[in-house]
N, C-alpha and C positions, 0 to 999 in steps of 0.2 A: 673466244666468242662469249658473251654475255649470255647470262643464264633467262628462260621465259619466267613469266611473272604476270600471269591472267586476270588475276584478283587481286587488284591493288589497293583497295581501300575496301575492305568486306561490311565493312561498318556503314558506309554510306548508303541511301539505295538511289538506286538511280545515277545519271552521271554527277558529278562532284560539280558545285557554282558557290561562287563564294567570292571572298578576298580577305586580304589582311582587315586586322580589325584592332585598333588600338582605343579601346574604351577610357584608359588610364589619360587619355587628351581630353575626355569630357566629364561634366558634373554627372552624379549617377542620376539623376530625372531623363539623360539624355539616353542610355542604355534602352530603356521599355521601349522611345520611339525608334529606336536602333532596329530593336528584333524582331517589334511591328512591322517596318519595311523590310527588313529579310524574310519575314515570311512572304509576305507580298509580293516582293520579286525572286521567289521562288528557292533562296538561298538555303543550304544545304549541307554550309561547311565553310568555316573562318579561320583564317589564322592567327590565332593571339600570340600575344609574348614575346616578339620579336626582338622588341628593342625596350624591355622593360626590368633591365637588372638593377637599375636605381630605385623602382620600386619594390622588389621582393628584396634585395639585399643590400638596403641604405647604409649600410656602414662596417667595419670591420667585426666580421661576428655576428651582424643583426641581421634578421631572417623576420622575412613580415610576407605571409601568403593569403591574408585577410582577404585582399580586392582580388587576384587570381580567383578564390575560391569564390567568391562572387560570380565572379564573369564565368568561372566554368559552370557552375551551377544554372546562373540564368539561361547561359545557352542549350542545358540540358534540359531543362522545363522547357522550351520552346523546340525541342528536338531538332536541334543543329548543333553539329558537331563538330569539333574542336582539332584543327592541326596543329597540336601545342608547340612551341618553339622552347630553346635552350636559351634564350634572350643574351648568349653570349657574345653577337658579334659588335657588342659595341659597351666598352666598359666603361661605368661613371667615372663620371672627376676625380671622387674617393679614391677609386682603387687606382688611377693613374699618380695620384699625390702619393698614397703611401706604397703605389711600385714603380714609383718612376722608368727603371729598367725593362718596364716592359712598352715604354712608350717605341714605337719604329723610330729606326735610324733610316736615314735614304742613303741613296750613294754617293750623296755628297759629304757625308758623314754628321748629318746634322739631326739630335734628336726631334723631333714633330712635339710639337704641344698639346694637349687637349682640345677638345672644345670640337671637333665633328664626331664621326662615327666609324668604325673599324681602326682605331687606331690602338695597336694591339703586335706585339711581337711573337711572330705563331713559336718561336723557340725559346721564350723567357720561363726559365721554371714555376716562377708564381703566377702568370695567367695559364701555366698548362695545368697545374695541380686547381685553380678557382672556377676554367671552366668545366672541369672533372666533377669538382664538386655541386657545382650546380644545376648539372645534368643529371645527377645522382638523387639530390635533392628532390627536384620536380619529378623525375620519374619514380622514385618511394612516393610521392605524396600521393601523385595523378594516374599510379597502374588503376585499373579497375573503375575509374569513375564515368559513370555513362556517356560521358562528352566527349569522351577520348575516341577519335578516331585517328590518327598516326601522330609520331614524331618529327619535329623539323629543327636539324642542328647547326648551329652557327646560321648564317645568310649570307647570299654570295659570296664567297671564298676568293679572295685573291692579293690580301695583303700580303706584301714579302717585305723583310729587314734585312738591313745590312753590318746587324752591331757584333760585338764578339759573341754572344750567345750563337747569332749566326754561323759567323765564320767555326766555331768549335762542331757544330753540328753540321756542318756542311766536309769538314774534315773529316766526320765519323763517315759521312753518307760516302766520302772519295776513294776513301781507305776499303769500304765492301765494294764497290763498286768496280774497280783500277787491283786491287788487290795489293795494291806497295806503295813506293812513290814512283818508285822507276815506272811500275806500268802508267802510272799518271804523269809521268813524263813523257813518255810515247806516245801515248792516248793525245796529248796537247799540242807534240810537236816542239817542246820546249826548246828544242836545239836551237829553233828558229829565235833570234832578236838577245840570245845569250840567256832566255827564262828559265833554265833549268833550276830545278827546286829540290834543296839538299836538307829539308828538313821541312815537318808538316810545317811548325810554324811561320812557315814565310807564305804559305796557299791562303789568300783572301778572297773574299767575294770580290766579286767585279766593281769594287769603289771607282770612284775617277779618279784617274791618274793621267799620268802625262801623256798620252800617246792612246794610239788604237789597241782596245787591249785582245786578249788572246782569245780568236775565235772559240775551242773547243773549252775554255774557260766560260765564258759565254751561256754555251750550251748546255753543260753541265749544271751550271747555276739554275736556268730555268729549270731541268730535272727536275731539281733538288728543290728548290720551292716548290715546284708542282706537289711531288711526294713530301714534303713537311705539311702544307697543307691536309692533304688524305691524312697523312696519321693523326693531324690535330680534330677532323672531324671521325676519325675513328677512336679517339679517345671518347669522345661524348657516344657515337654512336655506340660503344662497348659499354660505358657504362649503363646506357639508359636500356638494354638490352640483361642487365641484371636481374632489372626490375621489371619489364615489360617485352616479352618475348613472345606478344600473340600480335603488336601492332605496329605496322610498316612504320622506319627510320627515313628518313630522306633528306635534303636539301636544296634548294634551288640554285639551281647550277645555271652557268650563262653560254652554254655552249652556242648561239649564233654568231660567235667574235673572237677576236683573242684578246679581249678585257680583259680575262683574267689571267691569260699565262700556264693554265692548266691544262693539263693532259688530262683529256677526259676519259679516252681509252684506257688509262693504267688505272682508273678511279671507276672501271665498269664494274667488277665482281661487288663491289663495294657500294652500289648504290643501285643494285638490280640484284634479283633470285629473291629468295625466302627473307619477304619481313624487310625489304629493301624496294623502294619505291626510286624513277628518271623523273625529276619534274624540274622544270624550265621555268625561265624568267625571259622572257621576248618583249623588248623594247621596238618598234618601228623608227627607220631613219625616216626623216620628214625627202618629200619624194626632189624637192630641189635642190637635197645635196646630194643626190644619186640618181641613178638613169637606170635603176630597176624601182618597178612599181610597187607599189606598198602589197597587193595580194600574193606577189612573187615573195616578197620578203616576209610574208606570214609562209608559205611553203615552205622556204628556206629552213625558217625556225624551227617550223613542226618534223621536217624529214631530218633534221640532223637532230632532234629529241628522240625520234621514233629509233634515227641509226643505231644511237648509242643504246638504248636499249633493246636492241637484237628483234628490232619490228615487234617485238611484245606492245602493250598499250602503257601509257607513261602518260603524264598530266602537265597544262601549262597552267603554274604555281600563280606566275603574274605576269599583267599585258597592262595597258593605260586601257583604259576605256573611254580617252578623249587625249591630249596633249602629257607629254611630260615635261617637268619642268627644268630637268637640265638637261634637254637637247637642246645645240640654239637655234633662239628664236622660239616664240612659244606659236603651235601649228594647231589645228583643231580638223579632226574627221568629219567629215562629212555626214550626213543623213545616211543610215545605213550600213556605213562602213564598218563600225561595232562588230554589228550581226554577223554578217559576212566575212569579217575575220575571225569570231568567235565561230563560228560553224566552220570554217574551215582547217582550226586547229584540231575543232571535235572528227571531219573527217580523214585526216590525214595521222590518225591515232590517239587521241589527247582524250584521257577518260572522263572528260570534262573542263571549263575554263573556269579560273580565278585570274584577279586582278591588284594589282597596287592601287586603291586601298577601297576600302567600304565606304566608308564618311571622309570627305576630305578635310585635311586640316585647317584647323586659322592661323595654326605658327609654325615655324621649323622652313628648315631649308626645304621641306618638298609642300608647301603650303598653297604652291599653285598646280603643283600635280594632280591631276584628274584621277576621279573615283568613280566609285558605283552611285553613288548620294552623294554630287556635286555642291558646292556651295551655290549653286542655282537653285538646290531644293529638289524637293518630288516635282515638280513640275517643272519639268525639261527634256530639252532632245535624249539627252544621255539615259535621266532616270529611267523614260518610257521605253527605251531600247533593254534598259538593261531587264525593268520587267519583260518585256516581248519573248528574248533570250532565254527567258528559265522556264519562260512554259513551253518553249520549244525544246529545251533539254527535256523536258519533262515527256514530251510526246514518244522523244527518240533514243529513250532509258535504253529500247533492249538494244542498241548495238552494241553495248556496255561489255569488255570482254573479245569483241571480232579483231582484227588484225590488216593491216594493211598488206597487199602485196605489191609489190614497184615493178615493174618493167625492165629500172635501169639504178644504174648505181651511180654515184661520183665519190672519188676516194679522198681520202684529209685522214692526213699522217700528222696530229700537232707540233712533232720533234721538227721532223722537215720543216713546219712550216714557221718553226722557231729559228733552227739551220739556216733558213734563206736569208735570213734576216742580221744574222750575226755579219760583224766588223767586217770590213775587206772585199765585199760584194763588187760585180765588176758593174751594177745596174741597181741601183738603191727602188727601182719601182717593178721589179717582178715580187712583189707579194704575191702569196700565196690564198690571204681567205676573199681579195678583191676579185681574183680570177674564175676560183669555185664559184662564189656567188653569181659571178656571169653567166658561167655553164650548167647553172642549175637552173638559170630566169629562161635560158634559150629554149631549154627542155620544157618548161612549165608551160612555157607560150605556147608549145605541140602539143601539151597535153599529155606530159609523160610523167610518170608517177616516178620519184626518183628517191632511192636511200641514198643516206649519206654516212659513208662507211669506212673503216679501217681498211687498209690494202690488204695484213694478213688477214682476214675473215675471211669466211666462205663465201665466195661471188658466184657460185654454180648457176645457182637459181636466176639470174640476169641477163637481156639478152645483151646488154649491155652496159658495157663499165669505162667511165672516162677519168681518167687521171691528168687531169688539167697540169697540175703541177707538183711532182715529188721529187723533189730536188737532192733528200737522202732517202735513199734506198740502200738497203744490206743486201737485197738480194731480187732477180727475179724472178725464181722457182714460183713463186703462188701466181704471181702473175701470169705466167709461161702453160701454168698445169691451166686456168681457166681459159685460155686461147686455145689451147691446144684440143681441148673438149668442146668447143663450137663455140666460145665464146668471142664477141667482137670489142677489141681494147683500142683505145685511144687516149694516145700518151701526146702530154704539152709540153713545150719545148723545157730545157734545160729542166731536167730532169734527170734521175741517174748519176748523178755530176759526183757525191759525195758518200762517203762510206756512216757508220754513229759515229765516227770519232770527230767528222766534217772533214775527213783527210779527203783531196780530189785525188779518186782512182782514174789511174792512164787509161788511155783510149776513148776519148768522150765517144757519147755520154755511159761511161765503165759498166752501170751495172744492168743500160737495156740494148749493150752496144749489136749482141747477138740476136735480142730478140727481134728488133725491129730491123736487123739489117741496113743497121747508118752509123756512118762514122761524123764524126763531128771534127772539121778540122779546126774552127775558132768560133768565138762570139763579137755577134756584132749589134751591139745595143743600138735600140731607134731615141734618138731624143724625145723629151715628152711633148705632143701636139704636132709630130713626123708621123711620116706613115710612107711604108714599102708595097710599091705592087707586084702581084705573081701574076704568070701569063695566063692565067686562067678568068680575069678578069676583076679578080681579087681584092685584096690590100691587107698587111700585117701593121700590126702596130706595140712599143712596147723592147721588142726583140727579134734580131733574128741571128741564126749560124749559116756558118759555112759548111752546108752536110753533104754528103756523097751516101750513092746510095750502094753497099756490099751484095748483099741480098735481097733487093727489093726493087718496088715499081715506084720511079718518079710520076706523082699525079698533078703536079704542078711545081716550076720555077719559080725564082728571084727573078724578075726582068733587069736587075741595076744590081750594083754591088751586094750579098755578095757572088749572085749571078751563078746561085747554085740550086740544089733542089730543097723547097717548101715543104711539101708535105709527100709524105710517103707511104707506099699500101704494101702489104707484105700477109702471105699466106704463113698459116704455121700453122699444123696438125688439120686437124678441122674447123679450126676459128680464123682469125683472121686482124691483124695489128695494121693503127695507124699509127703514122709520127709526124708530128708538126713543128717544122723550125720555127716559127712565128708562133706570136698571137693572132690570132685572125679579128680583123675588125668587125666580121659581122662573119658570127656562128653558122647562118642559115645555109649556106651552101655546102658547108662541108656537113649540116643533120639530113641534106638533099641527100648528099650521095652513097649514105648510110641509110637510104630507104625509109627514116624515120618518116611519118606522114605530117600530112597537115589538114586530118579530117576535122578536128575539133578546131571549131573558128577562136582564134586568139582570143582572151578575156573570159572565154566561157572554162572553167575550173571542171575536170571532173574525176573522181575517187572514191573507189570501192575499197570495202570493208567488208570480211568476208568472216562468220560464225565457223570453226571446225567440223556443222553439223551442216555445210554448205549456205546456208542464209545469207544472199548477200545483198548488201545495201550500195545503191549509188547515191551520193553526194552530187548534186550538181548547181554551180554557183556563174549565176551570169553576172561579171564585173565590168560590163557592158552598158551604152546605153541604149539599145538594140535589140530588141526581142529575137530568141534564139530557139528555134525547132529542136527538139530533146529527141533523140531515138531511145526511147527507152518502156518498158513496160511494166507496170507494175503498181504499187500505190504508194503514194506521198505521205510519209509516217505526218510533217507538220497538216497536212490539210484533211486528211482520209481523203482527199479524191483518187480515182482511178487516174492514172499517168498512161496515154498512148503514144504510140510512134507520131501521132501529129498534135499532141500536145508543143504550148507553146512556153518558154521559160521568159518572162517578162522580164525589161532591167531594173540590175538590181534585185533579184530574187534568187531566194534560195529552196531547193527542196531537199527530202531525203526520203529513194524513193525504192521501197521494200520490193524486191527484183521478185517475179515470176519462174524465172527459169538463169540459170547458168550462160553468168557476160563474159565475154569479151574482157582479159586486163586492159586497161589504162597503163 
């Protein structure tokens, strides 16, 4: 479990509002009206240096921190402070001409050219030893200087290569990891298709080759990036920790997706506890290439930031504050909608909201990406929102520190949901982060406050934990001990199915065959845009098996092929397991019969934040257009008004609203 972490930026006051800030894109006359409008919309903290290693270190050997030491200065005379970056995730032209070898290979084996950004081989010795160094750099210059309020290393993390530097480094990682070859023979299965491997030299990364290549090969590969990764951003974060050991290290991590490929869980010690800050990067999908709504997809974001950082408070780094520009299609928010997701990340833990970018650009591939100071100017929907925003952070400073508490859980295992995915699948559409995202929009819609967590963690405190999809599971002892202590678990279909090596253990589904008391005799995938109905009036879609029930109660059939039993209820200790052969097309009937309510009318958002000293705040956000009765009492930190049980919550409005007496969780 990830270590707590109360005080995450000590240096700010109040909650943290800001965004990236690249001054190096404008003439310096443009700076003053810069800090003019940060203070005016209430700004409090920017991140420089992101993408600025062409400036500080133009050429081999040359070192120019002239304009840095500007910008950090100006923003200390206007007292805002500074989330300095290691400007290493994107190395100038320079250094790609004179280190060619460090430019990525793909799998097709073809070196990548210059000319965008992150293009970079995390295991080329001259970009490990250059981002080393100039992490090292910046943190000698910038310990101590009044601006500094934490470190931010690399930016989104998720480039992987394929060139020998790789492949030698992924040979070290197989060798600790397998312990021989033989046991990475084992581990793979190699008997299978004649792969067996009689010497390191012949283990490659997963290039293309002629045929399906080898699942546990596969998997392994992801690992192994994931973990090259962490060590490349624990080199910087080690060095800069030489020099500056009193102010939080971090990175904006993308954990709403598998963009990146990384295992966030094995990168938790490492970017939470002492001097270790979770902060996220949440992008919205535009809502008509999806059929979860944009407020559900801020939940999403904010409760799998909150997971990974062990429900401590954690920060979201950047969000559009109007369209981005490489989603397709360019989409624009609505009046409001800003607010409303910015508040909402603030109450579902976020010590605060920043954004992709401050002033938006006039060139570069994100030049039509939306900012805080649109190329509309101060006079616009966006600007006036974004001021509106910072004098409501400002109102609502002290919940700065409280903590969220969830009601329910949903689990995401990244390996598994890498596992599901690899060669040989018997159904190429049971993903795994499409199906979470469902079951976490079905709870939101009731109103249920929901973490999003590791299987091993402590699930004690829940009354509820749904594991949509774990398709590798080692074991279900943790699982087993939470049921059996009153808790109520629900497992989705094909699950259990694979051991870490991805071997399928006998007796589907092998590893929850006991718990849930179902045998699985076969799978029978749904085509896509098919759908099965169970006699309960039903319908599955996606998948379904052929299950028999051992130990348990049939709560509903297949009515058609394969004419067996759907979903299943099973007592164990004092808790109580479900199991679902299917996907279910619509959630709602089986959160009926798990007693979940439907007191909180859909659209209306609501989330408590809770002080150790009991203080707690309710959040409540009507995404409605519908004026909403609040039972709540207490006072409205944005208005000072007193809040009653027949107060009205207009649409469209937010409050946050300093409780009287001890509620009821969400």
């Amino acid at each position: 479990m990830v270590h707590p972490n109360n005080d995450i930026i000590p240096t700010v006051e109040g909650l943290a509002y800001g965004g990236d800030y690249n001054p190096e894109q404008w003439p310096r006359e443009v700076w003053d009206e810069d800090v003019r409008l940060m203070r005016e919309a209430g700004v409090n903290i920017v991140s420089v240096n992101i993408f600025a290693w062409a400036r500080i270190n133009p050429g081999p050997g040359e070192w120019d921190f002239e304009q840095l030491d500007a910008i950090m200065d100006l923003l200390a005379d206007a007292g805002i402070k500074a989330d300095l970056a290691t400007s290493t995730a994107s190395p100038p032209p320079w250094f790609s001409e004179a280190h060619p070898e460090t430019l990525p290979v793909n799998a097709e084996g073809v070196r990548l050219n210059s000319g965008a950004r992150a293009e970079y081989c995390p295991h080329a010795p001259a970009f490990r030893d250059a981002v080393v160094e100039m992490a090292s750099r910046l943190a000698e210059r910038y310990t101590g200087h009044p601006a500094l309020a934490m470190w931010h290393v690399g930016n989104e993390y998720y480039r992987s290569c394929f060139c020998d530097f790789a492949a030698d480094a992924f040979r070290a990682w197989l060798l600790e990891r397998h312990g021989s070859l033989a046991g990475l023979n084992d581990a793979w299965g190699t008997v299978f298709w004649s792969q067996t491997y009689t010497a390191w030299s012949q283990v490659l990364p997963p290039r293309i080759c002629a045929e399906t290549p080898n699942p546990g090969l596969v998997l392994d590969w992801q690992r192994f990036s994931s973990d090259a990764l962490l060590k490349l951003f624990r080199s910087e974060a080690d060095a800069i920790a030489k020099y500056s050991s009193d102010k939080p290290i971090t990175t904006n991590l993308m954990v709403t997706g598998d963009f990146s490929g990384i295992d966030y869980h094995r990168w938790g010690d490492h970017v939470t506890g002492p001097n270790r800050l979770v902060a996220t990067d949440h992008y919205l999908i535009p809502e008509h290439d999806t059929d979860i709504e944009w407020p559900a997809q801020v939940a999403f974001g904010a409760d799998a930031s909150r997971g990974l950082a062990g429900g401590s408070p954690w920060l979201l780094m950047e969000q559009a504050a109007n369209s981005s520009a490489w989603r397709r299609g360019y989409f624009a928010k609505k009046p409001g909608d800003q607010l409303r997701h910015s508040l909402s990340y603030v109450a579902r833990g976020s010590e605060g909201a920043m954004y992709f970018q401050w002033r938006a650009s006039r060139y570069g591939a994100e030049r039509y990406h939306s900012a805080m100071l649109p190329h509309g100017g101060e006079d616009s929907k966006v600007f006036r929102e974004v001021k509106e925003f910072g004098a409501q952070l400002k109102q609502i400073a002290e919940v700065k520190g409280s903590r969220v508490v969830a009601r329910a859980a949903v689990l995401l295992d990244f390996e598994s949901s890498w596992a599901a995915k690899t060669p040989g699948q018997p159904s190429a559409d049971m993903a795994t982060y499409p199906e979470l995202r469902r079951w976490h929009a079905a709870l939101w819609r009731r109103g249920v406050t929901t973490d999003i967590v590791n299987p091993a963690w402590d699930l004690s405190g829940y009354e509820f934990v749904f594991a949509p999809h774990l398709y590798l599971l080692d074991s279900d002892a943790h699982l087993r001990d939470y049921v059996e202590h009153g808790g109520t678990l629900v497992i989705g279909p094909y699950s259990g199915i694979v051991d870490r090596n991805d071997h399928v253990r006998p007796g589907l589904p092998g590893a929850i065959r006991d718990l849930i008391g179902v045998r699985v005799e076969e799978f029978v995938p749904i085509p896509e845009g098919e759908t099965i109905a169970l006699d309960d009036g039903t319908e599955g879609q996606t998948w379904s098996e052929a299950a028999h029930a051992l130990d348990a109660d049939v709560v509903a059939s297949f009515t058609d092929y394969p004419s067996t039993g759907a979903i299943f209820h099973r007592h164990v200790g004092q808790g109580e397991v479900w199991y679902l052969a299917t996907r279910p097309t619509d959630l709602n009937p089986l959160l009926d019969r798990l007693g979940i309510s439907t007191d909180v009318p859909e659209g209306l958002e609501l989330v408590r934040r809770r002080h150790e000293d009991g203080r707690s705040y309710l959040f409540a956000i009507n995404h409605t257009e519908k004026p909403q009765q609040l039972q709540a009492t207490g006072k409205d930190l944005l208005t000072g008004k007193p809040w009653t049980e027949a107060s009205i919550l207009e649409p469209g409005q937010g409050v946050v609203i300093r409780e009287r007496s001890e509620a009821h969780k969400q």
